[in-house]
PyMOL Python script that loads the backbone (N, CA, C, O; Angstrom):
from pymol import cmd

cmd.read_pdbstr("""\
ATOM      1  N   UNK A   1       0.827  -1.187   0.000  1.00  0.00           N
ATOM      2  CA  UNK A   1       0.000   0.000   0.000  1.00  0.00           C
ATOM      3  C   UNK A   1       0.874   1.254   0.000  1.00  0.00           C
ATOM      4  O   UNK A   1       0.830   2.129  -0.865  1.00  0.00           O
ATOM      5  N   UNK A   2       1.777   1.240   1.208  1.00  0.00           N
ATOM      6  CA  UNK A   2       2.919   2.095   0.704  1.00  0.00           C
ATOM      7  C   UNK A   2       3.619   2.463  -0.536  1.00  0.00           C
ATOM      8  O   UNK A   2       3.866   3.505  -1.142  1.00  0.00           O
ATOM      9  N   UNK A   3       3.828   1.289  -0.671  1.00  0.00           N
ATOM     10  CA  UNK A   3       4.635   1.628  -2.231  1.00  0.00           C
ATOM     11  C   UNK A   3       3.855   2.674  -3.458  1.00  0.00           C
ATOM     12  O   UNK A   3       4.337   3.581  -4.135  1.00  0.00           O
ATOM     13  N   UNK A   4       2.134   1.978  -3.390  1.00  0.00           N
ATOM     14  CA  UNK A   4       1.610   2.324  -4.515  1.00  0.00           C
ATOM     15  C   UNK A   4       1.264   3.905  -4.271  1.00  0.00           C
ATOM     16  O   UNK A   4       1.079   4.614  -5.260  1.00  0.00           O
ATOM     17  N   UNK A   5       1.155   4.588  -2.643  1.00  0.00           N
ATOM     18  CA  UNK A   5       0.695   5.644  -2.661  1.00  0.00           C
ATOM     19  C   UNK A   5       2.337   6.383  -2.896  1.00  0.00           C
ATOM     20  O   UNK A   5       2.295   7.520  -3.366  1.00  0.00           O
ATOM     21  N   UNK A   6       3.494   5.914  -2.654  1.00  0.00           N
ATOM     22  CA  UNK A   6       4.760   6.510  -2.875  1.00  0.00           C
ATOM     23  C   UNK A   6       4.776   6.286  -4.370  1.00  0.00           C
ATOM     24  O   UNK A   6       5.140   7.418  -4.687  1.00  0.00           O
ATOM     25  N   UNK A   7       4.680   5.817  -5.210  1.00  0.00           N
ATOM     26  CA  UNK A   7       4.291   5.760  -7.147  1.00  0.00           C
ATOM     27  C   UNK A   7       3.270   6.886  -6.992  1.00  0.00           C
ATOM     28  O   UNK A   7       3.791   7.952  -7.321  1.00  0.00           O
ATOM     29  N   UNK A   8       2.172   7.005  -6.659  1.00  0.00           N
ATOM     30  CA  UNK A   8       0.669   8.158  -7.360  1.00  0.00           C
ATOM     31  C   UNK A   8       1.468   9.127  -6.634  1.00  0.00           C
ATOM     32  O   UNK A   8       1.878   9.896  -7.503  1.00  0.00           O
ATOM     33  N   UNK A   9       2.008   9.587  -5.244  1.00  0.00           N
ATOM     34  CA  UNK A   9       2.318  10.916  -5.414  1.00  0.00           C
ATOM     35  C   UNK A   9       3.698  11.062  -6.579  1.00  0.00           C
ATOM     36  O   UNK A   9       3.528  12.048  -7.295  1.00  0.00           O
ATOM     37  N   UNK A  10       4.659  10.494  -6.817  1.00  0.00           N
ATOM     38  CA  UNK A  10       5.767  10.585  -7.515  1.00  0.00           C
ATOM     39  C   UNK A  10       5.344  10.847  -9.066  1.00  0.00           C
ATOM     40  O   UNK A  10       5.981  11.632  -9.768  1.00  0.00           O
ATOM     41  N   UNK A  11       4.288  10.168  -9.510  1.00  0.00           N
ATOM     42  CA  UNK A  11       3.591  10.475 -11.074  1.00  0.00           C
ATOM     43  C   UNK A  11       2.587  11.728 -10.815  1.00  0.00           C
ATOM     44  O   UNK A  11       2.213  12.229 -11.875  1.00  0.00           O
ATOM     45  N   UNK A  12       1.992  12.438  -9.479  1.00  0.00           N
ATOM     46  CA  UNK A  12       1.731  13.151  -9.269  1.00  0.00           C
ATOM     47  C   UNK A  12       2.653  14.531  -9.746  1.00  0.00           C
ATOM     48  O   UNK A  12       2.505  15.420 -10.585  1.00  0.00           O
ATOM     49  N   UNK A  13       3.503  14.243  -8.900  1.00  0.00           N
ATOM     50  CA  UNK A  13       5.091  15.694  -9.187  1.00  0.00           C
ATOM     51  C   UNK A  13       5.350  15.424 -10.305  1.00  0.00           C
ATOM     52  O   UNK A  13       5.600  16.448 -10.941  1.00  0.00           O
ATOM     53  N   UNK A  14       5.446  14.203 -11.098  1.00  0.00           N
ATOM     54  CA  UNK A  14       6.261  14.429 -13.052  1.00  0.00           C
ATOM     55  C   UNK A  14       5.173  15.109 -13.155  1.00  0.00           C
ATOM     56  O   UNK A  14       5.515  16.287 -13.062  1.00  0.00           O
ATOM     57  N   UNK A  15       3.447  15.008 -13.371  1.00  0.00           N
ATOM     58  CA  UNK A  15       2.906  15.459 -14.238  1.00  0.00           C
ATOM     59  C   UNK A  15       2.746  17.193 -14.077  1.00  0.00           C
ATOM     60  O   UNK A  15       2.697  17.986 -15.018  1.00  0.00           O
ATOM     61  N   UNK A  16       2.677  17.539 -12.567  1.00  0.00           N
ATOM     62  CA  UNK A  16       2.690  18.975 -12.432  1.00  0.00           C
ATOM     63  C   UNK A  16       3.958  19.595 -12.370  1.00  0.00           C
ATOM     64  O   UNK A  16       3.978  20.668 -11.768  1.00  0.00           O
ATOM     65  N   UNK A  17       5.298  19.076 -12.969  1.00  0.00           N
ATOM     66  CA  UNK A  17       6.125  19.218 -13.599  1.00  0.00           C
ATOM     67  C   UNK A  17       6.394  19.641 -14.843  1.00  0.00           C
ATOM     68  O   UNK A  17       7.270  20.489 -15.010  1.00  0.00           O
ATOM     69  N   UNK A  18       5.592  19.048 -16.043  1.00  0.00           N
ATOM     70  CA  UNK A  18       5.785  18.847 -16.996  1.00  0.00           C
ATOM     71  C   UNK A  18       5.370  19.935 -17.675  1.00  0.00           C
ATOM     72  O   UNK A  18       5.997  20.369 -18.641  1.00  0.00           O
ATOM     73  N   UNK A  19       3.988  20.606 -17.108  1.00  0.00           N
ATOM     74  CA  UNK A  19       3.531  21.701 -17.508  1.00  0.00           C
ATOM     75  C   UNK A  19       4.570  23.234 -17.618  1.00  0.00           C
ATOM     76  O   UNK A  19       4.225  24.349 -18.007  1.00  0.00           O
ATOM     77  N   UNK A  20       5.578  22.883 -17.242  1.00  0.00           N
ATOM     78  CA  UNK A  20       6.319  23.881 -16.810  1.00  0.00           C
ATOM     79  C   UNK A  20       7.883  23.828 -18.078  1.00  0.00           C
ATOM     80  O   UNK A  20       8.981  24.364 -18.228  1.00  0.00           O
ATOM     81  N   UNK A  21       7.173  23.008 -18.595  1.00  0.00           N
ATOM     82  CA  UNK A  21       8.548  22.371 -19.628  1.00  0.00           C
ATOM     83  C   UNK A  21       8.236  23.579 -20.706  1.00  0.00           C
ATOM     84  O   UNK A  21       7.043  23.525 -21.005  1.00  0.00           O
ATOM     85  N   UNK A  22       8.958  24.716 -21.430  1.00  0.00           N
ATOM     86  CA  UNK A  22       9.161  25.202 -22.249  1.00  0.00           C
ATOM     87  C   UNK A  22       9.296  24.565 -23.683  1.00  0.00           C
ATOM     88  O   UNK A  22      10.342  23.917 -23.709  1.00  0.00           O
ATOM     89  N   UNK A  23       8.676  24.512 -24.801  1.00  0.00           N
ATOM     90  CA  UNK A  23       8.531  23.995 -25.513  1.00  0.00           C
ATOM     91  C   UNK A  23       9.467  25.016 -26.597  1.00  0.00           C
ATOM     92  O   UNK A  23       8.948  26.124 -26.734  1.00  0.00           O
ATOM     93  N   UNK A  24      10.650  24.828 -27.315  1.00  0.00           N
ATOM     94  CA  UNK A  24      11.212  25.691 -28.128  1.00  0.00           C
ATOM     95  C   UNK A  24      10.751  25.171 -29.516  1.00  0.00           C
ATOM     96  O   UNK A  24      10.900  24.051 -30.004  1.00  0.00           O
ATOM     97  N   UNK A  25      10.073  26.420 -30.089  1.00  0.00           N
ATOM     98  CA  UNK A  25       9.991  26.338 -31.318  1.00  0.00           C
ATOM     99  C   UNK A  25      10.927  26.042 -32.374  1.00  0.00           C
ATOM    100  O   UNK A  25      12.042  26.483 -32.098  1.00  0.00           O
ATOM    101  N   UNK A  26      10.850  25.269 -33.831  1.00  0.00           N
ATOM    102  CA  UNK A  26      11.787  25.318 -34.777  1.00  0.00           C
ATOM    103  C   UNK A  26      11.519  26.407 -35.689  1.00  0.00           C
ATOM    104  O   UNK A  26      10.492  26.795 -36.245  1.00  0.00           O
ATOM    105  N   UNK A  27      12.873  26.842 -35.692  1.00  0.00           N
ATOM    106  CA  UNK A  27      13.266  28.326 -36.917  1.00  0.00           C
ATOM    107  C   UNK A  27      13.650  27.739 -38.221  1.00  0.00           C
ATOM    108  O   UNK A  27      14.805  27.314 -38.234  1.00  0.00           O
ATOM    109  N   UNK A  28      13.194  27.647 -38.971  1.00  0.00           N
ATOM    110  CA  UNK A  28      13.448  27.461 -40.739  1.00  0.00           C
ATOM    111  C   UNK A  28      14.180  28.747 -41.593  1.00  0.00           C
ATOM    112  O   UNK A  28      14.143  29.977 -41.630  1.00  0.00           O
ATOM    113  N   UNK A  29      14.729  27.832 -42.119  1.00  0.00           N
ATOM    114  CA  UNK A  29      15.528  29.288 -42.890  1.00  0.00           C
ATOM    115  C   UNK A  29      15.077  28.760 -44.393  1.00  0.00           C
ATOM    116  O   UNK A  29      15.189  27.543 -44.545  1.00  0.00           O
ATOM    117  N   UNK A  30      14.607  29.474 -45.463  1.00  0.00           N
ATOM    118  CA  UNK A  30      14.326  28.929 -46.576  1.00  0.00           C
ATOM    119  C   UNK A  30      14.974  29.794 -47.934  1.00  0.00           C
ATOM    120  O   UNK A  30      14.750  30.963 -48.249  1.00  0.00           O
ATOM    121  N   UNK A  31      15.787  28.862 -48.556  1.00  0.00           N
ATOM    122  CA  UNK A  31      16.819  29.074 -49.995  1.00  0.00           C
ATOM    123  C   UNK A  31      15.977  29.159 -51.082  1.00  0.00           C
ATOM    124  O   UNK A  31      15.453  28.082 -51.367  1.00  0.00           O
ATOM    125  N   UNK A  32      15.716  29.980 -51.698  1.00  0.00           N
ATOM    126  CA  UNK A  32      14.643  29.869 -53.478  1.00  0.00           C
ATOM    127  C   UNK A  32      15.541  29.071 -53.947  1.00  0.00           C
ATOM    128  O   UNK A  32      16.741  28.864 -53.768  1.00  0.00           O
ATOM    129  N   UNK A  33      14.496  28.564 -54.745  1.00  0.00           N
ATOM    130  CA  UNK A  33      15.051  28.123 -56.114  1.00  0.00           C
ATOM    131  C   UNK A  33      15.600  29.437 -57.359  1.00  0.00           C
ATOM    132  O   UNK A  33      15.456  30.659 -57.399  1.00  0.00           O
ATOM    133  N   UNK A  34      16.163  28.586 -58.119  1.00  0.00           N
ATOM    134  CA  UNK A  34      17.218  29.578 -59.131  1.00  0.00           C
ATOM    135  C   UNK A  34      15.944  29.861 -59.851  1.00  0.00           C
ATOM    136  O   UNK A  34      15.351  30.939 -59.807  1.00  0.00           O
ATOM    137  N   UNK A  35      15.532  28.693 -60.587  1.00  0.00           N
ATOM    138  CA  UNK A  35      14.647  28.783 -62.353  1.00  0.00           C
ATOM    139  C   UNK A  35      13.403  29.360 -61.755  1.00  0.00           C
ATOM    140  O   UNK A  35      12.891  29.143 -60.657  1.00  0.00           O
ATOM    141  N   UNK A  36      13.030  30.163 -62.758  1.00  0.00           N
ATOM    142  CA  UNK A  36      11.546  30.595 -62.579  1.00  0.00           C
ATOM    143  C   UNK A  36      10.194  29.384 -62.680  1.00  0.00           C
ATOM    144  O   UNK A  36       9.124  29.635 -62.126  1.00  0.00           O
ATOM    145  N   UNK A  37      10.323  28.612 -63.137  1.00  0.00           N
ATOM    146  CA  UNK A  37       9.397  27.208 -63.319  1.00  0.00           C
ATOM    147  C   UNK A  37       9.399  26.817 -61.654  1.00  0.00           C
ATOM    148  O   UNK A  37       8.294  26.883 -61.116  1.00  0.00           O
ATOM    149  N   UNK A  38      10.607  26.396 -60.758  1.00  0.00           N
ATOM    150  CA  UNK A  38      10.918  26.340 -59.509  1.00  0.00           C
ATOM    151  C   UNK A  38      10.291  27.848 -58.445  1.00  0.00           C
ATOM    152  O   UNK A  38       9.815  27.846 -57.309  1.00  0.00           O
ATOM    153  N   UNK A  39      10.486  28.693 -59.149  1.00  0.00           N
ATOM    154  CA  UNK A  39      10.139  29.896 -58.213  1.00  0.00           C
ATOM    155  C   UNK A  39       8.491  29.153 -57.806  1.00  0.00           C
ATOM    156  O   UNK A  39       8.103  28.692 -56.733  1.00  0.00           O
ATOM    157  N   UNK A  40       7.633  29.295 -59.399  1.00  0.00           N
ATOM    158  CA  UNK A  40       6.780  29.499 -59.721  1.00  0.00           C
ATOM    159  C   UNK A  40       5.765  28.236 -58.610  1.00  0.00           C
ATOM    160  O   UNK A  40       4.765  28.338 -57.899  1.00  0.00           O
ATOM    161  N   UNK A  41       6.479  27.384 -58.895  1.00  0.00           N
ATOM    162  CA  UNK A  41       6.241  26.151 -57.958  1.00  0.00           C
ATOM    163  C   UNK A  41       6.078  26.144 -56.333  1.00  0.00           C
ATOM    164  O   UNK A  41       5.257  25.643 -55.565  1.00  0.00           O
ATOM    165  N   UNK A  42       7.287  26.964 -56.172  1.00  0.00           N
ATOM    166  CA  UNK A  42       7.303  27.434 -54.290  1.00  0.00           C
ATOM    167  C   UNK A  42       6.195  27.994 -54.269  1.00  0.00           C
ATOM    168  O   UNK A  42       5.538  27.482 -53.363  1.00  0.00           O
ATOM    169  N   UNK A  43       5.318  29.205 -55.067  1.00  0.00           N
ATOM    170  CA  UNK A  43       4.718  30.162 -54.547  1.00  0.00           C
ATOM    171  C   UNK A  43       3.103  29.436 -54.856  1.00  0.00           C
ATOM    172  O   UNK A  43       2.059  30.075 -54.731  1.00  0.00           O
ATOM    173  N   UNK A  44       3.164  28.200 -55.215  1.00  0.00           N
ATOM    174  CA  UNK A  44       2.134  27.105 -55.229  1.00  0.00           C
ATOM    175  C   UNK A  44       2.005  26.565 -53.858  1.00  0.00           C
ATOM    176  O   UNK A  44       0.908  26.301 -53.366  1.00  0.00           O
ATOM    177  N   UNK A  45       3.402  26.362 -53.095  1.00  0.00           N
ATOM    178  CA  UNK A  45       3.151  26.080 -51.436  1.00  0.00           C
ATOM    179  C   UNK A  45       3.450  27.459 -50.808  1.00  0.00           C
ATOM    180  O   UNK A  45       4.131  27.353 -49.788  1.00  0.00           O
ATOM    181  N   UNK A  46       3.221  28.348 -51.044  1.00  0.00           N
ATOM    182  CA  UNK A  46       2.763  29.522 -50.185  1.00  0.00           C
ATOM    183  C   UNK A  46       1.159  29.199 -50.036  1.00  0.00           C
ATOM    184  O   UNK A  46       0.447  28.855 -49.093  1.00  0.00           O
ATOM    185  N   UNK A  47       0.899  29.527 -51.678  1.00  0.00           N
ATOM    186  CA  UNK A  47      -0.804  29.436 -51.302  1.00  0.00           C
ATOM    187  C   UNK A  47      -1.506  28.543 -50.781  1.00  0.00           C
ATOM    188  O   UNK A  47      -2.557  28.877 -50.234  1.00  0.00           O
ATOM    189  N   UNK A  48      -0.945  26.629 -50.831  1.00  0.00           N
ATOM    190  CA  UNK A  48      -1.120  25.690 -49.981  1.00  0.00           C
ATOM    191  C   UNK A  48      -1.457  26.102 -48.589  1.00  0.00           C
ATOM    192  O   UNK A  48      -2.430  25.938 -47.852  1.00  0.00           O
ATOM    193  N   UNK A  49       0.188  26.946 -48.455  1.00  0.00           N
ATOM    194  CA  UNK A  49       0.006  27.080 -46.802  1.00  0.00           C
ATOM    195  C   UNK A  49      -1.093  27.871 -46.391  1.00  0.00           C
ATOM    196  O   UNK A  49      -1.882  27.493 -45.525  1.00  0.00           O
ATOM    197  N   UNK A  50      -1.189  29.185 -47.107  1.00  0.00           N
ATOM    198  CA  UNK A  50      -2.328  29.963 -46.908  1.00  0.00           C
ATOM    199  C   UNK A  50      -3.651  29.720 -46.521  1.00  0.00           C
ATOM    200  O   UNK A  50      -4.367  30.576 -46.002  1.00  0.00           O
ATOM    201  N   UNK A  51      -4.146  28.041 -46.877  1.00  0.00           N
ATOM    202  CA  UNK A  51      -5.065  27.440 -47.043  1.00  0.00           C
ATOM    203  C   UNK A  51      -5.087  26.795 -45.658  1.00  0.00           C
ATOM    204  O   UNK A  51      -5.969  26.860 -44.802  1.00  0.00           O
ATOM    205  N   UNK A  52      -4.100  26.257 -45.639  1.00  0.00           N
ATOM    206  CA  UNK A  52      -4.010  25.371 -44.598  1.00  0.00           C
ATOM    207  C   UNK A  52      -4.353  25.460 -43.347  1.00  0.00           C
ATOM    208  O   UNK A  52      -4.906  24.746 -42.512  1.00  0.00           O
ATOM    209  N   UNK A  53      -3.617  27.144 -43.447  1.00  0.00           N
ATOM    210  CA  UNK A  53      -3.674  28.120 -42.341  1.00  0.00           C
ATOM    211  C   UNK A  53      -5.180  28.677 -41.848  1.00  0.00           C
ATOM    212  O   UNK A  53      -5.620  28.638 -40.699  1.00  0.00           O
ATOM    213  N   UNK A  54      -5.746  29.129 -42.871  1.00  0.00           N
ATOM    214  CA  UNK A  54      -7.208  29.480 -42.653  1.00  0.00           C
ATOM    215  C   UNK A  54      -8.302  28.797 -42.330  1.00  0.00           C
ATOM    216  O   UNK A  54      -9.348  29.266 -41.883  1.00  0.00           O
ATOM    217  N   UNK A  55      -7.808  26.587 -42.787  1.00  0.00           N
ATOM    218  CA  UNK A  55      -9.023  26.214 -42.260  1.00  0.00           C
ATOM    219  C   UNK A  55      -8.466  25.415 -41.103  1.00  0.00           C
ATOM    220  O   UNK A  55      -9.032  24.370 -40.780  1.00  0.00           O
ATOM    221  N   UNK A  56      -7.214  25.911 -40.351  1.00  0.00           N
ATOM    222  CA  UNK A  56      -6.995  25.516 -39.112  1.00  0.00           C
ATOM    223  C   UNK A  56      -7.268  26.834 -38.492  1.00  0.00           C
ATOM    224  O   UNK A  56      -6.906  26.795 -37.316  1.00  0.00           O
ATOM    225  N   UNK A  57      -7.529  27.444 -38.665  1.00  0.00           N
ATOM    226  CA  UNK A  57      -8.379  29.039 -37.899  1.00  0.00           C
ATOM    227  C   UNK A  57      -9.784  28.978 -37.820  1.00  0.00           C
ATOM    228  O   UNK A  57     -10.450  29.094 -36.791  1.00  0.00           O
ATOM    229  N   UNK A  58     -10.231  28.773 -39.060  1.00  0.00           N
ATOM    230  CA  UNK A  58     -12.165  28.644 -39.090  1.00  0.00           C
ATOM    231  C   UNK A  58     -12.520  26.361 -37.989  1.00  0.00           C
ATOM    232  O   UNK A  58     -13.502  25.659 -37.750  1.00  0.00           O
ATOM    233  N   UNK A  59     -11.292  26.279 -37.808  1.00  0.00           N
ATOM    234  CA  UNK A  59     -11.520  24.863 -37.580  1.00  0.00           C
ATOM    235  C   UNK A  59     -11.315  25.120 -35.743  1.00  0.00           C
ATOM    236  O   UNK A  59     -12.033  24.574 -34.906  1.00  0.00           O
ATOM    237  N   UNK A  60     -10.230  26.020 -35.444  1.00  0.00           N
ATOM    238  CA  UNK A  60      -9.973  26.518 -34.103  1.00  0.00           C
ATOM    239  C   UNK A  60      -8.997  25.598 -33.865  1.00  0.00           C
ATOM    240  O   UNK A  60      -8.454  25.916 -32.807  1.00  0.00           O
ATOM    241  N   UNK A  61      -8.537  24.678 -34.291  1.00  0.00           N
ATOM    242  CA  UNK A  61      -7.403  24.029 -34.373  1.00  0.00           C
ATOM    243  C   UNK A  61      -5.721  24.096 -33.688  1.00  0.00           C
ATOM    244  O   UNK A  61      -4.790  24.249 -34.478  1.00  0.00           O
ATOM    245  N   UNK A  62      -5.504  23.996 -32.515  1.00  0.00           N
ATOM    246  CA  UNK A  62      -4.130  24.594 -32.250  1.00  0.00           C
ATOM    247  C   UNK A  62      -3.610  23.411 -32.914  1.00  0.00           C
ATOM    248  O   UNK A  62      -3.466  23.595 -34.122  1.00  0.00           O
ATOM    249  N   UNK A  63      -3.422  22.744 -32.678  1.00  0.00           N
ATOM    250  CA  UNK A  63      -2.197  21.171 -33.289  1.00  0.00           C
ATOM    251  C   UNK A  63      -2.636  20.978 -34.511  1.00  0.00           C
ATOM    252  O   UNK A  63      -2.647  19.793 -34.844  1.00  0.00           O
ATOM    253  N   UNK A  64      -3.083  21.903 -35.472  1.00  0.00           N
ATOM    254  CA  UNK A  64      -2.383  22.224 -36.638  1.00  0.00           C
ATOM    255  C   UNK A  64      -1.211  22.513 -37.484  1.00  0.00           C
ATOM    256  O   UNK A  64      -0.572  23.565 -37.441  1.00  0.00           O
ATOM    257  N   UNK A  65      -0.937  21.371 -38.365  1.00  0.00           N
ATOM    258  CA  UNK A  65       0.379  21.882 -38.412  1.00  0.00           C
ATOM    259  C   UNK A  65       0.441  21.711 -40.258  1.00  0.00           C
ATOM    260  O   UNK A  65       0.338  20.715 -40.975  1.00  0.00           O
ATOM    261  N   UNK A  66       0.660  23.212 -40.581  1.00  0.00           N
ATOM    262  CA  UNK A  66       1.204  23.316 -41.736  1.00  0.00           C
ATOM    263  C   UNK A  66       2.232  23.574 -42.261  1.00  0.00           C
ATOM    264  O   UNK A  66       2.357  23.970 -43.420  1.00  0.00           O
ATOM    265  N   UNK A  67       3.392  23.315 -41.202  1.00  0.00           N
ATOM    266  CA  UNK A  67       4.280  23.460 -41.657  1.00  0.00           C
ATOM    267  C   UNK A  67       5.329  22.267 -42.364  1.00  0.00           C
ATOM    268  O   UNK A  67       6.221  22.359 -43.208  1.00  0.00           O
ATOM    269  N   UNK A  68       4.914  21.418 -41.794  1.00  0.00           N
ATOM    270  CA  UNK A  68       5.506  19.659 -42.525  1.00  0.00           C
ATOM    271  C   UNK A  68       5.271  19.617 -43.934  1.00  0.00           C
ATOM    272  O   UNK A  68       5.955  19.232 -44.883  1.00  0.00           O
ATOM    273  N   UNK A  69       4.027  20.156 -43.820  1.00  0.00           N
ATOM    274  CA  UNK A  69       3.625  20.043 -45.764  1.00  0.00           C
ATOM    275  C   UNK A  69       4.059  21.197 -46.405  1.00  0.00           C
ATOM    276  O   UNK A  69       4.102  21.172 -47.635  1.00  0.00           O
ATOM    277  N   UNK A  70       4.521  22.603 -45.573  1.00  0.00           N
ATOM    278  CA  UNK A  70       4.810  23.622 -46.758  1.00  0.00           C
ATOM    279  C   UNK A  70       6.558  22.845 -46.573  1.00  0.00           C
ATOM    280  O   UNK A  70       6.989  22.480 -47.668  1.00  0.00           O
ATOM    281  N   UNK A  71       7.433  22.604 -45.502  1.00  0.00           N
ATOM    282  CA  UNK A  71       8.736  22.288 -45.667  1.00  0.00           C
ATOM    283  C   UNK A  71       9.148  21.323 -47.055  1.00  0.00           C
ATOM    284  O   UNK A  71       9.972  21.487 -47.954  1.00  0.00           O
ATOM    285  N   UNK A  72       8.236  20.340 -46.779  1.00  0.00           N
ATOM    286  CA  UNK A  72       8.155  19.213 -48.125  1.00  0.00           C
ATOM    287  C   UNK A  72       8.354  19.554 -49.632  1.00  0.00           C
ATOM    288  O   UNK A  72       9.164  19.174 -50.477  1.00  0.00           O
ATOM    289  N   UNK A  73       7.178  20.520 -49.640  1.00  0.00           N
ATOM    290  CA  UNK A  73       6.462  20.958 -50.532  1.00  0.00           C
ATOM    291  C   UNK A  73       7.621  21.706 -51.326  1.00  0.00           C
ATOM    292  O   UNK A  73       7.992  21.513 -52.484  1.00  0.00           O
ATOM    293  N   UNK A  74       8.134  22.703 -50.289  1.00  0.00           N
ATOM    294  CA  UNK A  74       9.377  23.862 -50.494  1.00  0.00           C
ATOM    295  C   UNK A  74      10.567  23.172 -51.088  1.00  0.00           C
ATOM    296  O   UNK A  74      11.279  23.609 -51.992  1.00  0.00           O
ATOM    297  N   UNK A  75      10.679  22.076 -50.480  1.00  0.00           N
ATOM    298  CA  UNK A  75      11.615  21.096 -50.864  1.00  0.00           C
ATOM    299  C   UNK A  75      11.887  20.390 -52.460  1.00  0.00           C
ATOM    300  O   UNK A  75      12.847  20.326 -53.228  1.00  0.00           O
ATOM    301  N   UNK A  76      10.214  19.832 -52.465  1.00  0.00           N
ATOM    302  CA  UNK A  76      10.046  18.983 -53.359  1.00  0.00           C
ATOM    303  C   UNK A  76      10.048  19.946 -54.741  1.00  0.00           C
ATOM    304  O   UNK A  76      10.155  19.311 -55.791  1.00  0.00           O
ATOM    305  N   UNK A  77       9.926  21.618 -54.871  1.00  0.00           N
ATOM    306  CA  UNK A  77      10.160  22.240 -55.561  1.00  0.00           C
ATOM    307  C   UNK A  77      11.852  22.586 -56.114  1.00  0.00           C
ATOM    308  O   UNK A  77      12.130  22.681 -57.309  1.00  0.00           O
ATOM    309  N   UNK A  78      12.307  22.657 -55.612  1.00  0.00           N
ATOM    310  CA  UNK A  78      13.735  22.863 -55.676  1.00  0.00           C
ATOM    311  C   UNK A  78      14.603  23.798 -54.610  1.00  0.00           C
ATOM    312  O   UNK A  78      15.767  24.196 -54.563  1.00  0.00           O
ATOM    313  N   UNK A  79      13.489  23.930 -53.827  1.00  0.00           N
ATOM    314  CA  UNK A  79      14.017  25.281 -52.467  1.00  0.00           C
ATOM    315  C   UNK A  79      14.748  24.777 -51.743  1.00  0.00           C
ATOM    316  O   UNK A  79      14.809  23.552 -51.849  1.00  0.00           O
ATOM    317  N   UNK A  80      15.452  25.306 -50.902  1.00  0.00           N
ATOM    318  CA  UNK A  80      16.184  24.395 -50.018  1.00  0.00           C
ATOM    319  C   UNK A  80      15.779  24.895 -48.789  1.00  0.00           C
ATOM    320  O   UNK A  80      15.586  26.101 -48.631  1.00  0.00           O
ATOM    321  N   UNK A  81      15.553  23.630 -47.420  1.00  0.00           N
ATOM    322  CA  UNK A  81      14.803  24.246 -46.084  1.00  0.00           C
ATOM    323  C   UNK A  81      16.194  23.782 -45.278  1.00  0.00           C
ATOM    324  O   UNK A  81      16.770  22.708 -45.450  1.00  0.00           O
ATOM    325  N   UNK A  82      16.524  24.646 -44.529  1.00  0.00           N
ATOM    326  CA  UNK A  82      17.321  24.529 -43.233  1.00  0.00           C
ATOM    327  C   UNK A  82      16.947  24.814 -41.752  1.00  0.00           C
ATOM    328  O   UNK A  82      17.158  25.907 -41.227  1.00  0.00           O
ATOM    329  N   UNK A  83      16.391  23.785 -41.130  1.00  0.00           N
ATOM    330  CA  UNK A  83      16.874  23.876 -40.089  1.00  0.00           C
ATOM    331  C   UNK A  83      17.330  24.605 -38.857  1.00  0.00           C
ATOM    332  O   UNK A  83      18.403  24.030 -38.677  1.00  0.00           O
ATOM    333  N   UNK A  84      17.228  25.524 -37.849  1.00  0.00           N
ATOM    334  CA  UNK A  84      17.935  26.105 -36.784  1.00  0.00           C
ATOM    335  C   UNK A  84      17.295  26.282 -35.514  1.00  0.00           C
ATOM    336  O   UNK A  84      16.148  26.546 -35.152  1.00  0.00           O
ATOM    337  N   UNK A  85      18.209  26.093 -35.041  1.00  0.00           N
ATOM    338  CA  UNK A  85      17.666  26.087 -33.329  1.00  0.00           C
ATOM    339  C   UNK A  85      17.361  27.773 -32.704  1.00  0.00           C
ATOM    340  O   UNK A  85      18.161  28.704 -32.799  1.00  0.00           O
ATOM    341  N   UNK A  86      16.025  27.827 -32.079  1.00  0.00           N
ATOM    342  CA  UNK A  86      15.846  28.934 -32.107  1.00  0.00           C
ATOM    343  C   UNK A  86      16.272  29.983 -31.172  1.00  0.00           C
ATOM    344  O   UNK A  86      16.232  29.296 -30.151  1.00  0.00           O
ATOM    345  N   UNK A  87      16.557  30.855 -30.867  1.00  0.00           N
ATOM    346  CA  UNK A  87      17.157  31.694 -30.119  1.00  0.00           C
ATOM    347  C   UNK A  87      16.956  31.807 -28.581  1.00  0.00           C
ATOM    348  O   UNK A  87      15.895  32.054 -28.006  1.00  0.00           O
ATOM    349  N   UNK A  88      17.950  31.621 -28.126  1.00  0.00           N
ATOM    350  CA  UNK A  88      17.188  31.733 -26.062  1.00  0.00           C
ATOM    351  C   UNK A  88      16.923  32.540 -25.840  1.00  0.00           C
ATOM    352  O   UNK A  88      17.662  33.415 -26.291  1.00  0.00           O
ATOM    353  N   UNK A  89      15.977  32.938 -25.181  1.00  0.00           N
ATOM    354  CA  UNK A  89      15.455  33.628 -24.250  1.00  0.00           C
ATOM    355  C   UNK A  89      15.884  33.830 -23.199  1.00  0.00           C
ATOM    356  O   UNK A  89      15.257  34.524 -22.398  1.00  0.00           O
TER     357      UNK A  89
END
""", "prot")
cmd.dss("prot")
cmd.show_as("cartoon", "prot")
cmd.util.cbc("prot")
cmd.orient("prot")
């Protein structure tokens, strides 16, 4: 009986712990493409995103995430996406 009430308070403290965890956002840095056919293509996942964005707003949606599909997208055009860790606070 001991034990199990020494476990529920101990998973007690992780969980009102956890709330307190700072979540750092990822910073993208994004390279155009050279050719205009490639430009033309990126600015096809702008307006994607644009979309994406608006019916995770009219949807109320926080864990929306459009950014996996514009990175891809940016990618799969000829852009190049990098990566960076974002700045401390």
């Amino acid at each position: 009986m001991r034990r199990a009430f020494t476990l529920l308070l101990f998973l007690l403290m992780v969980m009102s712990f956890s709330g307190c965890v700072k979540v750092i956002p990822k910073v993208y840095r994004y390279y155009p493409p050279e050719s205009a056919a490639d430009k033309k293509c990126v600015n096809t996942c702008y307006y994607a995103r644009k979309k994406c964005l608006q019916i995770c707003a009219l949807k109320k949606n926080r864990l929306c995430d459009c950014t996996t599909s514009f990175n891809t997208c940016y990618s799969a055009c000829g852009g190049q996406v990098v990566e960076h860790k974002a700045p401390k606070i």
